[in-house]
MOPAC internal coordinates of N, CA, C and O (Angstrom, degrees):
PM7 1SCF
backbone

  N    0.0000 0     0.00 0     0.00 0    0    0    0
  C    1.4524 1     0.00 0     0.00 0    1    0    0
  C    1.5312 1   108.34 1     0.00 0    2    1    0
  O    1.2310 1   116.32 1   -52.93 1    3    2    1
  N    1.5640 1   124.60 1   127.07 1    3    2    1
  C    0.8113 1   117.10 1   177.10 1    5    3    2
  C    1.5757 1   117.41 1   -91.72 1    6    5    3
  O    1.2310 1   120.23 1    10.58 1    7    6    5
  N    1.7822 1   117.17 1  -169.42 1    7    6    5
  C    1.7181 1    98.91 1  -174.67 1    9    7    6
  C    1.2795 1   122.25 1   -94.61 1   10    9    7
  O    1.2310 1   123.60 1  -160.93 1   11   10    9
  N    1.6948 1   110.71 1    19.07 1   11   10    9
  C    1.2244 1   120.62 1  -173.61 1   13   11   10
  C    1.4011 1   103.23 1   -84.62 1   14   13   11
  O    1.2310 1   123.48 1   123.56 1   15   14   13
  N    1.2389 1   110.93 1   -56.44 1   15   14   13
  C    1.4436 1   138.88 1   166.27 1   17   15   14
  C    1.5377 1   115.29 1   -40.21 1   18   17   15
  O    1.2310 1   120.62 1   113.76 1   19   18   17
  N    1.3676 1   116.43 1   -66.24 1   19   18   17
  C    1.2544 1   127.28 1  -179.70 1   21   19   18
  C    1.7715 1   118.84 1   -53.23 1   22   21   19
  O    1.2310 1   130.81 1   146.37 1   23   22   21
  N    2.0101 1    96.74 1   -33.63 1   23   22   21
  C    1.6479 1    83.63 1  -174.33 1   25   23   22
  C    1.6653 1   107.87 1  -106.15 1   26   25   23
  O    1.2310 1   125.09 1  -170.86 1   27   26   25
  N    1.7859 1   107.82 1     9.14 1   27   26   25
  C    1.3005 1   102.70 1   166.21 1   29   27   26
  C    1.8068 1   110.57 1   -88.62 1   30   29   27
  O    1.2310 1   116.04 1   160.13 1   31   30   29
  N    1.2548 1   125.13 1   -19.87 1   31   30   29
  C    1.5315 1   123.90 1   139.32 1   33   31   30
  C    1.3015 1   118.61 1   -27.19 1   34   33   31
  O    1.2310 1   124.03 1    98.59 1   35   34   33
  N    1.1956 1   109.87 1   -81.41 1   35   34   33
  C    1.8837 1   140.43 1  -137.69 1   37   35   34
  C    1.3198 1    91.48 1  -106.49 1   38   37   35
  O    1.2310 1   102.28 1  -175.40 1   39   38   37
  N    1.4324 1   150.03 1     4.60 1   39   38   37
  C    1.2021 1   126.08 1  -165.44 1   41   39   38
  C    1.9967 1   128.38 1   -75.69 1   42   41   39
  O    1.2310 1   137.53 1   150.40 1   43   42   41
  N    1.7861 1    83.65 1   -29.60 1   43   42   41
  C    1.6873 1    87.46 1   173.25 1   45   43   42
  C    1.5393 1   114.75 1   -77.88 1   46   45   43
  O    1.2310 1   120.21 1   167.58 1   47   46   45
  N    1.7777 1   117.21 1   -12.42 1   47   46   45
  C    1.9378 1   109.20 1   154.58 1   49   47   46
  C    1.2422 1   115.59 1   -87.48 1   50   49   47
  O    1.2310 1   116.74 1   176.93 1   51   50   49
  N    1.6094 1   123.81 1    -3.07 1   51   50   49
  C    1.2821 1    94.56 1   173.57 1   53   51   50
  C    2.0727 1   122.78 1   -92.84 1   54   53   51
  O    1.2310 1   137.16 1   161.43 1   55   54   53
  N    1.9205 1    84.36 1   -18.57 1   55   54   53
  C    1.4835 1    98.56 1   168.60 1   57   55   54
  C    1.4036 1   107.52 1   -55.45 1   58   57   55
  O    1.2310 1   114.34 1   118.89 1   59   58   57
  N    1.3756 1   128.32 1   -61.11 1   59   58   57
  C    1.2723 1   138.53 1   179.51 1   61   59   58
  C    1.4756 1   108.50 1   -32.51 1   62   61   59
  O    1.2310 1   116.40 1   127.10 1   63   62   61
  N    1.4574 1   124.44 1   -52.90 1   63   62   61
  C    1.2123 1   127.04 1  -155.21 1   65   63   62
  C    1.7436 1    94.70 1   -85.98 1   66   65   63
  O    1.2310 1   119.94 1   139.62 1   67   66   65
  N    1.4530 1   117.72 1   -40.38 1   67   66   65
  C    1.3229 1    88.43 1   168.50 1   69   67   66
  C    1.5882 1   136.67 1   -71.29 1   70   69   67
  O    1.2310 1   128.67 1   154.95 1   71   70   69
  N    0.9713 1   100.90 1   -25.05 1   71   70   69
  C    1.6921 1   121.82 1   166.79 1   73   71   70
  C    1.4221 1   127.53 1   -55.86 1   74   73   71
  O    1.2310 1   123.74 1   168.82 1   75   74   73
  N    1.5070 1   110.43 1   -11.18 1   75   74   73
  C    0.9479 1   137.40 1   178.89 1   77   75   74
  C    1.3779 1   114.15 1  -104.86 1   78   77   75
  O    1.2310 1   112.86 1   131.58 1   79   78   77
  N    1.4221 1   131.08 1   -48.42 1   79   78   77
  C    1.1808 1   148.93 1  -134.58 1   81   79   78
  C    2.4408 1    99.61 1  -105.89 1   82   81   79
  O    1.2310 1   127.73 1   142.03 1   83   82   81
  N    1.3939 1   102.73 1   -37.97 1   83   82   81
  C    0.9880 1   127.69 1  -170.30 1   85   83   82
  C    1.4350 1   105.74 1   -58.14 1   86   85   83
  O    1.2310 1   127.55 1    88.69 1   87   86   85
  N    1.3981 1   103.07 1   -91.31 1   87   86   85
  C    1.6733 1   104.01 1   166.63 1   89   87   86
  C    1.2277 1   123.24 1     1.21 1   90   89   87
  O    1.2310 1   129.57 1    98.47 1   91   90   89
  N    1.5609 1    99.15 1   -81.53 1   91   90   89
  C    1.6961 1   128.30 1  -172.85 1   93   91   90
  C    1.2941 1    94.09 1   -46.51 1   94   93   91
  O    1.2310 1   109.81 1   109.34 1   95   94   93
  N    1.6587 1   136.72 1   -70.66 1   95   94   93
  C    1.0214 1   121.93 1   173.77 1   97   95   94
  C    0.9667 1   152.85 1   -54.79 1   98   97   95
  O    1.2310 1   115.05 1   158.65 1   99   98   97
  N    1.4336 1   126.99 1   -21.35 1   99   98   97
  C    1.3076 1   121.02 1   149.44 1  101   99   98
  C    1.3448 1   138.52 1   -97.07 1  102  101   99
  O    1.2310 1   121.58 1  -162.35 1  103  102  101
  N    1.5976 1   114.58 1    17.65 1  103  102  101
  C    1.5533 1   129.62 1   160.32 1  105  103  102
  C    1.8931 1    93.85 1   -86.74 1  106  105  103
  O    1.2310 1   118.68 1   138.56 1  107  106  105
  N    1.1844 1   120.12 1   -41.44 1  107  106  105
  C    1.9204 1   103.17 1  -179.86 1  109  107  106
  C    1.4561 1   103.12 1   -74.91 1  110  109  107
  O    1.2310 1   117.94 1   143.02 1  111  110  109
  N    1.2072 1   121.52 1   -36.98 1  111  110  109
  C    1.8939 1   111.53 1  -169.94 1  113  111  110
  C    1.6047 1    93.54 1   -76.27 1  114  113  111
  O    1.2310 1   108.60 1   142.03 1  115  114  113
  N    1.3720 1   138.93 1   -37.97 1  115  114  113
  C    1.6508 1   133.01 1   163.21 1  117  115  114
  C    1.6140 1   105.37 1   -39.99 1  118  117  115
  O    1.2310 1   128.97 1   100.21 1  119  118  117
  N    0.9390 1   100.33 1   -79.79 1  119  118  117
  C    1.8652 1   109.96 1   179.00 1  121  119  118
  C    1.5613 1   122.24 1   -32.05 1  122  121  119
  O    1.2310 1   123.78 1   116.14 1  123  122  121
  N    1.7419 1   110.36 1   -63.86 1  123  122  121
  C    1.2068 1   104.11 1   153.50 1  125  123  122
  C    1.1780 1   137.36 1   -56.55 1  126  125  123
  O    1.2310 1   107.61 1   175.58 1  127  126  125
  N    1.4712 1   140.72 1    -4.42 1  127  126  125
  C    1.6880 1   152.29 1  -130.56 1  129  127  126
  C    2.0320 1    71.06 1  -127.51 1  130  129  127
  O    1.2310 1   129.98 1   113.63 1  131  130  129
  N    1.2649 1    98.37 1   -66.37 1  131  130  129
  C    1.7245 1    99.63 1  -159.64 1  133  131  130
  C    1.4774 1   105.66 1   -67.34 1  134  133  131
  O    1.2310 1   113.23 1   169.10 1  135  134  133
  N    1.4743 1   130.39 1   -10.90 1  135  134  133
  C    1.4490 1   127.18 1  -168.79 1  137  135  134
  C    1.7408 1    99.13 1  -109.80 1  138  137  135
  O    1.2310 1   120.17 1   176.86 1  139  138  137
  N    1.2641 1   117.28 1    -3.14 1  139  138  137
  C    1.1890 1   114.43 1  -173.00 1  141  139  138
  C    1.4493 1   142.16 1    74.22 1  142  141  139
  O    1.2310 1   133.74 1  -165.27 1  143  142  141
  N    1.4053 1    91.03 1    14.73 1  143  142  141
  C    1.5792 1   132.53 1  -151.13 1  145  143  142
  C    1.7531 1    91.95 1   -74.46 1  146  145  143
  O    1.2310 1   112.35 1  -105.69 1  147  146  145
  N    0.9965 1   132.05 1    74.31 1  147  146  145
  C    1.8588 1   128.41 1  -159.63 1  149  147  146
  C    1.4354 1    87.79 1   -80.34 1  150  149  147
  O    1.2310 1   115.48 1   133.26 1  151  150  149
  N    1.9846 1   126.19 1   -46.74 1  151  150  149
  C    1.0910 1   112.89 1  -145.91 1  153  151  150
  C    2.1605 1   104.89 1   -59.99 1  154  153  151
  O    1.2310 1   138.10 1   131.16 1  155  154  153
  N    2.0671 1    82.53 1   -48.84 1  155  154  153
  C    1.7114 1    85.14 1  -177.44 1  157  155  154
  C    1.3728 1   119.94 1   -67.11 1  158  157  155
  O    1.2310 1   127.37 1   167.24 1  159  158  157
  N    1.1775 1   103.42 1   -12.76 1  159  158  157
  C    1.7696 1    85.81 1   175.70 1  161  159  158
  C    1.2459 1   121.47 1   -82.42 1  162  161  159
  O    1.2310 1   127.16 1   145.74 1  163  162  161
  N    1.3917 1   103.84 1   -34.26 1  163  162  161
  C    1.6834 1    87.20 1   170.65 1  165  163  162
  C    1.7649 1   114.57 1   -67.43 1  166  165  163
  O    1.2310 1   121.55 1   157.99 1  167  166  165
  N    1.3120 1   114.63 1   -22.01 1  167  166  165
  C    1.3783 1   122.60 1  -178.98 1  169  167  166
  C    1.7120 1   101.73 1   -36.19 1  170  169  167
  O    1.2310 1   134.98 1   108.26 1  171  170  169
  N    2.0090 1    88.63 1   -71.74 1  171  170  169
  C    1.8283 1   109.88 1  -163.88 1  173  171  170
  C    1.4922 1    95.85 1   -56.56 1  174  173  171
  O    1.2310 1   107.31 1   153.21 1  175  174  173
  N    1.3988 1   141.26 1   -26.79 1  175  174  173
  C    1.5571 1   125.68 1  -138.64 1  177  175  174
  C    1.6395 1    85.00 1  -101.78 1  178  177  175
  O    1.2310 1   119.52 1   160.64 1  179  178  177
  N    1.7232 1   118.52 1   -19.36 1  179  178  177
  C    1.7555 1   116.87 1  -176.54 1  181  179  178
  C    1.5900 1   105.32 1   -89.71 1  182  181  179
  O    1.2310 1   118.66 1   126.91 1  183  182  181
  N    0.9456 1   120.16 1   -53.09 1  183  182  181
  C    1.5336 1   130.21 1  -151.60 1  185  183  182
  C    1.9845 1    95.46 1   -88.08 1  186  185  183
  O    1.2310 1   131.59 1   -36.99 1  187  186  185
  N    1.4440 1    95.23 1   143.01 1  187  186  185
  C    1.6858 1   101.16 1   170.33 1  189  187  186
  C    1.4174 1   100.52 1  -127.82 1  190  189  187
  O    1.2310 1   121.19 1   -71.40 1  191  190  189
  N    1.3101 1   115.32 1   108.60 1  191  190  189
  C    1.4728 1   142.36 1   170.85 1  193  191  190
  C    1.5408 1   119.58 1   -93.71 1  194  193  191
  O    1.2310 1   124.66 1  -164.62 1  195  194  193
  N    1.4929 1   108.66 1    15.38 1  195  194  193
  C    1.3974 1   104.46 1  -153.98 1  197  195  194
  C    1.5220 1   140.38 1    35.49 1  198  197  195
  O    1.2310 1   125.22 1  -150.70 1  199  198  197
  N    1.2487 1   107.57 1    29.30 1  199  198  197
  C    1.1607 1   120.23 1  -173.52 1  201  199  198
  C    1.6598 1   126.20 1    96.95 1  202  201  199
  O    1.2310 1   121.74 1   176.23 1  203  202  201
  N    1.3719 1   114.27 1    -3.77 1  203  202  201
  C    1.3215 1   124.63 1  -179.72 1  205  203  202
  C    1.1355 1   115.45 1   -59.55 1  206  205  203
  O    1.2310 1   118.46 1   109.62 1  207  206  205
  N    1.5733 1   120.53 1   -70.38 1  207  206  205
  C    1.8823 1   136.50 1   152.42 1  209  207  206
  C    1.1106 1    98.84 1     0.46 1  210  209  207
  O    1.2310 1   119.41 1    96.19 1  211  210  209
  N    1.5832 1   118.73 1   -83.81 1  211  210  209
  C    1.2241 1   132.99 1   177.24 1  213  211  210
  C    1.4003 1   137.44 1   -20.43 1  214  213  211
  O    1.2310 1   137.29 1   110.61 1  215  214  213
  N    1.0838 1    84.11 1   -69.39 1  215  214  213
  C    1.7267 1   105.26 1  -179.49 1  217  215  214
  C    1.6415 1    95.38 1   -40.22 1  218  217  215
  O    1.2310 1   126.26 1   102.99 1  219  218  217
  N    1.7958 1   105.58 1   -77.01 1  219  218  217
  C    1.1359 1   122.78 1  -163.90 1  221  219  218
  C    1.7398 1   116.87 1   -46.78 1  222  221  219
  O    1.2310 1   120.14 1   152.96 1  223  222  221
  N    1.5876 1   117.34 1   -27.04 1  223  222  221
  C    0.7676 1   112.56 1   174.31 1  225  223  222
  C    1.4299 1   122.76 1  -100.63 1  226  225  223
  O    1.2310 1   128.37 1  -161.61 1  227  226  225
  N    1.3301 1   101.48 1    18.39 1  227  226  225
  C    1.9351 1   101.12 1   164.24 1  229  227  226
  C    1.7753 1   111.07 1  -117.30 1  230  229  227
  O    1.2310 1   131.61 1   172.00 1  231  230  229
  N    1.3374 1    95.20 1    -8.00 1  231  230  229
  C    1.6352 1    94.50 1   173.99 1  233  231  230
  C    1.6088 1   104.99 1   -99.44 1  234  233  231
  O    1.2310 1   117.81 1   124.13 1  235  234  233
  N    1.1532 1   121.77 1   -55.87 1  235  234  233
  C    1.8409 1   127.22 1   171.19 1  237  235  234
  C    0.9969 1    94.77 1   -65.52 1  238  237  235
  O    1.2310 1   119.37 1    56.61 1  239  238  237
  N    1.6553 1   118.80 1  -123.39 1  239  238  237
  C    0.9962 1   141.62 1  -160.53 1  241  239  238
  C    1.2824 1   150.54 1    21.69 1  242  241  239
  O    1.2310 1   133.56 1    91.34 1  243  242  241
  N    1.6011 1    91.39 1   -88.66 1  243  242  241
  C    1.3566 1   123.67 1   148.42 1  245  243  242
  C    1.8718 1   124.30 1   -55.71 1  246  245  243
  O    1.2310 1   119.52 1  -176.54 1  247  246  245
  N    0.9994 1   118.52 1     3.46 1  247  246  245
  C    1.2761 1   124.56 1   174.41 1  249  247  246
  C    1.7674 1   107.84 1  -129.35 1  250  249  247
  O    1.2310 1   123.45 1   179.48 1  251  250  249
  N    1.1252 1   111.00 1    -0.52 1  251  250  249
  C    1.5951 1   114.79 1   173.11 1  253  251  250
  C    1.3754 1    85.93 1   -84.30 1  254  253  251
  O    1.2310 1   127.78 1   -33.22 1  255  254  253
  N    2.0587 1   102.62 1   146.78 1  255  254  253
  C    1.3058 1   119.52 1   177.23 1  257  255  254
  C    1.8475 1   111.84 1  -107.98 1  258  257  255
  O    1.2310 1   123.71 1   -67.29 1  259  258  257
  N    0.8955 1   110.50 1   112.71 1  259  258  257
  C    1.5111 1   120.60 1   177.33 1  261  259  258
  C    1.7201 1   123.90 1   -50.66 1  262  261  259
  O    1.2310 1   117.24 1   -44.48 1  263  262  261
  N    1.1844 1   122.86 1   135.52 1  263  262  261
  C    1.6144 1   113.10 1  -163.36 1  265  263  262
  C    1.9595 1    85.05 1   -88.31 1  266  265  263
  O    1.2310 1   118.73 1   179.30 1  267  266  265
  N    1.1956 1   120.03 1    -0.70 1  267  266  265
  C    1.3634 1   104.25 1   174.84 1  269  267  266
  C    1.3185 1    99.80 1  -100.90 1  270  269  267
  O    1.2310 1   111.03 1  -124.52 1  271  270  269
  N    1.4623 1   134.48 1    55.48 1  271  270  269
  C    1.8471 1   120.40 1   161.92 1  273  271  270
  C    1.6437 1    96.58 1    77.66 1  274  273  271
  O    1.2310 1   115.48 1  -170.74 1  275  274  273
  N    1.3987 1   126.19 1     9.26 1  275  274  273
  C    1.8112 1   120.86 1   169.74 1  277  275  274
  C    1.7371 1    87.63 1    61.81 1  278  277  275
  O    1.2310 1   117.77 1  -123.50 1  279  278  277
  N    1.8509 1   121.85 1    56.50 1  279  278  277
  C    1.2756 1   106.31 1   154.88 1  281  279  278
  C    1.6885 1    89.10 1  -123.03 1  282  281  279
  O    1.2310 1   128.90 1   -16.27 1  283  282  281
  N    1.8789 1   100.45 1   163.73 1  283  282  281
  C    1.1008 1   108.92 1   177.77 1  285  283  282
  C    1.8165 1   125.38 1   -49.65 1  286  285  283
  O    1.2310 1   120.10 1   180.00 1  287  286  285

């Protein structure tokens, strides 16, 4: 199957999934960008978790305090 085919099938889950996926990602790469967070951002900006990464790192993560001063 090629992807012509595949996203005239699948096209209203793949809209979904970006519509989904977007947000999340650029409220954690914001968060990390402002916390200085270099390691996770390059993490969130490589890896596609569908938004999981994400999530986790704007509800945890990003709100855990570091015994080094909260630098990366």
């Amino acid at each position: 199957m090629d992807f012509e085919t595949f996203y005239n099938q699948h096209s209203l889950l793949l809209w979904l999934t970006v519509l989904w996926v977007l947000p999340w990602k650029g409220v954690a790469l914001w968060k990390a960008s402002k916390k200085n967070h270099l390691k996770w951002f390059i993490a969130l900006l490589i890896l596609n978790t569908f938004a999981g990464l994400e999530i986790l790192y704007i509800f945890i993560f990003s709100e855990m305090k570091n015994k080094k001063g909260d630098k990366d």
